[in-house]
C-alpha positions in Angstrom: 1.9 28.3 -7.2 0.2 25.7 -8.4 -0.1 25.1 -12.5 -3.1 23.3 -14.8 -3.0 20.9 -16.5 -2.8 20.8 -20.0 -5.5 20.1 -21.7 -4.1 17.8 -24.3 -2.4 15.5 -21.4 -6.0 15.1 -20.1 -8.6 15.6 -22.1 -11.2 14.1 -20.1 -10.8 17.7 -17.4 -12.4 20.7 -18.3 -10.6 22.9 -15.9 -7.4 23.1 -13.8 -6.8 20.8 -11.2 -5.3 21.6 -7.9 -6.7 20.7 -4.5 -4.7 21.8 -1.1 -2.6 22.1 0.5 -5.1 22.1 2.8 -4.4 22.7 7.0 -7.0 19.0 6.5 -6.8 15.7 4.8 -8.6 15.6 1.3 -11.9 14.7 1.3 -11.9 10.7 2.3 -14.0 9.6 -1.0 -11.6 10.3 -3.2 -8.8 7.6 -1.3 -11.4 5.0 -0.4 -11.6 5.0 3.1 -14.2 5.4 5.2 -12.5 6.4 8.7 -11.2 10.3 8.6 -8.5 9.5 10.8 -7.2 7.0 8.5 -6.5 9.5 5.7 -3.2 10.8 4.9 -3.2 13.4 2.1 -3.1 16.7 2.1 -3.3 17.9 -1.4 -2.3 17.7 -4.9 -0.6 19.9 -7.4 -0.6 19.7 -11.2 2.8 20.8 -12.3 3.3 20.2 -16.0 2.2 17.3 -18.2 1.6 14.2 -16.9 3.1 15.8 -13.6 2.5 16.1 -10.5 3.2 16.6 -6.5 0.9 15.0 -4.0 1.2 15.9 -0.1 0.9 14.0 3.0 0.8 14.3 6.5 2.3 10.8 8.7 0.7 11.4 12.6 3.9 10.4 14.8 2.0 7.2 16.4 -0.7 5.3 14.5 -2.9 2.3 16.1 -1.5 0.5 13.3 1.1 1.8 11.3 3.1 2.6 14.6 6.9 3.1 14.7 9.6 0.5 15.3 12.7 1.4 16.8 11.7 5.1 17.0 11.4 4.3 12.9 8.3 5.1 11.0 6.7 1.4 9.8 7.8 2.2 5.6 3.9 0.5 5.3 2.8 3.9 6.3 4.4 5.3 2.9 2.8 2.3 0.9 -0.8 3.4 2.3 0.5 7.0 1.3 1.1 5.7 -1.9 -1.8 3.7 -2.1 -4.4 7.0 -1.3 -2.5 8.8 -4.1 -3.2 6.2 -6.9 -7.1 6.9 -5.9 -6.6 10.7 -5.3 -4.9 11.1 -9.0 -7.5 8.8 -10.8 -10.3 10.6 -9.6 -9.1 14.5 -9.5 -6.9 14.3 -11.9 -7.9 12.2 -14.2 -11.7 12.1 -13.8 -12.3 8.7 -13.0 -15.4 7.9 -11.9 -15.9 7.0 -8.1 -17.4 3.7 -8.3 -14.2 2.8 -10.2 -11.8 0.1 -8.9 -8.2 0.6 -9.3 -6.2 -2.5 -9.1 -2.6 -2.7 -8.3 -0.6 -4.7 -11.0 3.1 -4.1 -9.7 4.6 -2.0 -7.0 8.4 -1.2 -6.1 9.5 0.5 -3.2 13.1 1.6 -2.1 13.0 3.7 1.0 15.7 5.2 2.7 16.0 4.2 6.4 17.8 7.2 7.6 14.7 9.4 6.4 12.2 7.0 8.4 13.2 8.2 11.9 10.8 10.0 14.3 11.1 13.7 14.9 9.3 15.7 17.5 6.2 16.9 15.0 4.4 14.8 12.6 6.1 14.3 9.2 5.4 16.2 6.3 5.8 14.0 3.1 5.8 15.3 -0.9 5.3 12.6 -3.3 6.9 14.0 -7.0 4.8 11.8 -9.3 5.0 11.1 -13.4 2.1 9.4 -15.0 3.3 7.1 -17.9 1.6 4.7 -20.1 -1.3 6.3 -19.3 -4.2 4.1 -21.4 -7.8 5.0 -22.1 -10.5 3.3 -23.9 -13.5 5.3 -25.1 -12.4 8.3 -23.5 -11.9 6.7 -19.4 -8.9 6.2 -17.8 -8.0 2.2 -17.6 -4.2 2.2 -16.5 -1.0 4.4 -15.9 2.3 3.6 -14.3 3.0 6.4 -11.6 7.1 6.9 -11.5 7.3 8.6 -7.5 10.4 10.3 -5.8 9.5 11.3 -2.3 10.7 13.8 0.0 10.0 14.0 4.1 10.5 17.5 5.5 12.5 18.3 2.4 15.1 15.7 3.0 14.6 12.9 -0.1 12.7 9.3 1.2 12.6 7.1 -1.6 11.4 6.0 -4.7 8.7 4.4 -5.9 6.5 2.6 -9.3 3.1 1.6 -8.9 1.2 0.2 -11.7 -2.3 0.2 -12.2 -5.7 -0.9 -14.0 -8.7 1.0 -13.3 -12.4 -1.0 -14.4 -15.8 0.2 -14.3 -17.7 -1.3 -12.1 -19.6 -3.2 -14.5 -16.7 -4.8 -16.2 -15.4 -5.4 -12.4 -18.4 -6.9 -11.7 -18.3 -9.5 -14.7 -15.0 -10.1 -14.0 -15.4 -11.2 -10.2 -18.4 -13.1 -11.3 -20.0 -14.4 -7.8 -16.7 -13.4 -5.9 -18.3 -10.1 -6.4 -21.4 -10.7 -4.0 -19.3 -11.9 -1.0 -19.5 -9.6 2.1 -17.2 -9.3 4.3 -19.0 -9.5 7.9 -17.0 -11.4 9.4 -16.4 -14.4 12.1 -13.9 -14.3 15.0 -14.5 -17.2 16.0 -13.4 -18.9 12.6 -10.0 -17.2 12.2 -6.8 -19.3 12.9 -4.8 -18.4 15.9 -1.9 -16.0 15.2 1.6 -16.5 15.3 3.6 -15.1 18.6 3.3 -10.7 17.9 6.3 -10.6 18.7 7.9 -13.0 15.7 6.6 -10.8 13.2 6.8 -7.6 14.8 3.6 -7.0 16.3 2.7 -5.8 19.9 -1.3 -7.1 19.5 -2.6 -10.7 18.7 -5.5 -9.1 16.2 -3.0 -7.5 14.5 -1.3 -10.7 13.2 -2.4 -11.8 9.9 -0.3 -14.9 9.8 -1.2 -18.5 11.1 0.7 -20.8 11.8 1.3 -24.6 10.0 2.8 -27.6 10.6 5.7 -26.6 7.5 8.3 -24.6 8.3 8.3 -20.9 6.9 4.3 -21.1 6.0 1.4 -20.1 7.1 -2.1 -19.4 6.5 -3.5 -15.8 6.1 -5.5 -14.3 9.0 -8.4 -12.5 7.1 -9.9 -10.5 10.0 -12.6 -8.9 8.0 -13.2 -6.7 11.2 -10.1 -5.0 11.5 -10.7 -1.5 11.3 -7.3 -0.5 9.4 -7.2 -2.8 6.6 -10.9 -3.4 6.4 -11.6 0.0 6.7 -14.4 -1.0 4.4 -16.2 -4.2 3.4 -13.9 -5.9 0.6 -15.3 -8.8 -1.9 -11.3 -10.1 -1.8 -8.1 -9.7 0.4 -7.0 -6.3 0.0 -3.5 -5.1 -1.5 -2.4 -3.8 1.7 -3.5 -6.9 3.8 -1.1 -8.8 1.3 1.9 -6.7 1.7 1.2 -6.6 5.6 1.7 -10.4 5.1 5.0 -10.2 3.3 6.1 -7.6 5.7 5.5 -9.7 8.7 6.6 -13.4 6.9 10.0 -11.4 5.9 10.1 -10.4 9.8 9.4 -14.2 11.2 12.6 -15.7 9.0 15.0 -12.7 10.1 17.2 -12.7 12.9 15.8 -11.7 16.1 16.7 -7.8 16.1 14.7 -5.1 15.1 14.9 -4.6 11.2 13.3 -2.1 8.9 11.4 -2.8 5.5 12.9 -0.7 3.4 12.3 -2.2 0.0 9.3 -3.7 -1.7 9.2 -5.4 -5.3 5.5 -7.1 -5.4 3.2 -8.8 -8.6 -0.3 -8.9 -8.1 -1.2 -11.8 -10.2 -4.9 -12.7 -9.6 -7.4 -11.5 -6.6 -7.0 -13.6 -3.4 -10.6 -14.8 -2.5 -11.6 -14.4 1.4 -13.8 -17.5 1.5 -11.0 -20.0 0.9 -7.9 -21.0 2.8 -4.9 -18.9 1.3 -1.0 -20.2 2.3 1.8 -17.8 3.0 5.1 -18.5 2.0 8.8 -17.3 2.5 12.7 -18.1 1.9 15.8 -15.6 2.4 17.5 -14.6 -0.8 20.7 -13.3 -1.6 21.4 -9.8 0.4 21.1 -6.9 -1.6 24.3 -4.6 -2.8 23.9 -2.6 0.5 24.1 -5.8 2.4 20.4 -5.7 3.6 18.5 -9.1 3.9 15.9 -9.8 1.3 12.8 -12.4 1.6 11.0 -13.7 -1.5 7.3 -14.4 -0.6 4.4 -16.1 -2.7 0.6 -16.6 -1.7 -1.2 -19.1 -3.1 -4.3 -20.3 -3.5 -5.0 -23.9 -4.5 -1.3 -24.1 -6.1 -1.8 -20.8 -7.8 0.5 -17.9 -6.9 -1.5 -15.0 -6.6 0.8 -12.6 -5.1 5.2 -12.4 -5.2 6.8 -10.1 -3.3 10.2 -9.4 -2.4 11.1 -8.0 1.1 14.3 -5.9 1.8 14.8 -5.5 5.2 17.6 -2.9 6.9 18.3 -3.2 10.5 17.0 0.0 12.7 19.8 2.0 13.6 20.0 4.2 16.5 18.4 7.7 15.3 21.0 10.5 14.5 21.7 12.6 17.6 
């Protein structure tokens, strides 16, 4: 049974919240994407203050987001996580649609043994806490969501996602003429890609990485036409696009054997602009306590770090019997 919210955690909602679960996705407005397939939540639940439970559906394959080593890609739960920051800031907190949310940090630790393919498509419950919740004249303009998540019951990870949300107006003065650019598109301007295979990719489109003549950097492939992470025109390189960049620089400076992301620590410091050249960069670091391999990796633009991020990468084990 699902519970309201109360109103003096939300005063903006004049009436309970709870949508799902539904035998659907949610509608595809509120998680900003334009392509139905491409949705992944179910439904969310208001279960006390500040509290909440959001549910997902993961398809077994996915033209993108497809498994490795009979493992599902942990990007999947990031895009999972992603939709919810939209879902919650427009259900629950009544954020107006035109509204951008902008990711400030994010932390992921999944674990592996969770991630393995089963025989039906994997049912996923994301156990959310909204802190630091800030408002200004009545709207919504940041939280930090503190997630554990569950898959089929069993426990998947944990995760915190920070967040501003603007109006569109104060977006738009932000951005300045940034905000104009469209993203149409050119093939015929795009880099060529690294090798697929070197950072874990069976298609050429799908590589976002070029490479240089410096070891361990690259330039970032901004297809504007790919139909995942463009699922919509963009006036900047999304969030997602990013991470997909750290994920696959992590994977070109690892050994050659199939290896997992399982953890994600990323700053997102300033918006990287699709009209100008922007470098990918990566070193191994220390391996974590577990004895996983971790990669730091920095975009820049004109010497300025836009975006850190530190990889954590588990090799794929066999699936249990």
């Amino acid at each position: 049974m699902t519970m309201p919210l109360r109103r003096e955690s939300l005063a903006v909602v004049d009436r309970p919240v709870a949508h799902g679960p539904f035998t659907t996705t949610v509608p595809r407005e509120y998680v900003h994407r334009a392509a139905l397939a491409e949705v992944f939540l179910t439904g969310v639940h208001p279960t006390g203050l500040d509290t909440l439970t959001v549910t997902a559906q993961w398809p077994r394959a996915h033209t993108f987001y497809g498994p490795t080593a009979g493992v599902h890609d942990p990007l999947m739960f990031t895009e999972t996580l992603r939709q919810a920051v939209h879902l919650i800031t427009h259900t629950v907190y009544a954020t107006p649609m035109d509204h951008h949310q902008i990711w400030r940090r994010l932390t992921v630790d999944l674990d592996r043994d969770a991630l393995f393919v089963g025989g039906t498509p994997a049912s996923v419950e994301l156990d959310i806490r909204c802190a630091d919740v800030e408002r200004r004249a009545g709207a919504l303009r940041g939280l930090r969501m503190e997630v554990t998540a569950r898959r089929d019951g069993r426990y998947l990870g944990r995760a915190v996602s920070s967040v501003t949300s603007l109006p569109r107006t104060v977006y738009r003065r932000l951005r300045g003429p940034h905000a104009e650019v469209r993203t149409a598109g050119n093939l015929a301007l795009l880099p060529p890609p690294v090798q697929p295979a070197l950072v874990g990719r069976l298609r050429p489109e799908d590589v976002v990485l070029a490479p240089t003549r410096v070891r361990d950097r690259w330039l970032l492939r901004a297809d504007t036409r790919h139909p995942i992470l463009f699922d919509h025109p963009q006036d900047h390189a999304p969030g997602m696009l990013l991470l997909e960049a750290a994920r696959q620089a992590a994977l070109a400076v690892s050994p050659p054997v199939p290896v997992v992301p399982v953890g994600t620590e990323a700053v997102f410091h300033r918006y990287a602009e699709l009209d100008e050249d922007c470098w990918i960069e990566a070193a191994p670091t220390a391996p974590d306590t577990r004895g996983n391999s971790r990669t730091r990796v920095v975009a820049r633009q004109h010497d300025d770090c836009l975006f850190e991020c530190t990889v954590t990468t588990a090799v794929a084990a066999p699936a249990p019997v």
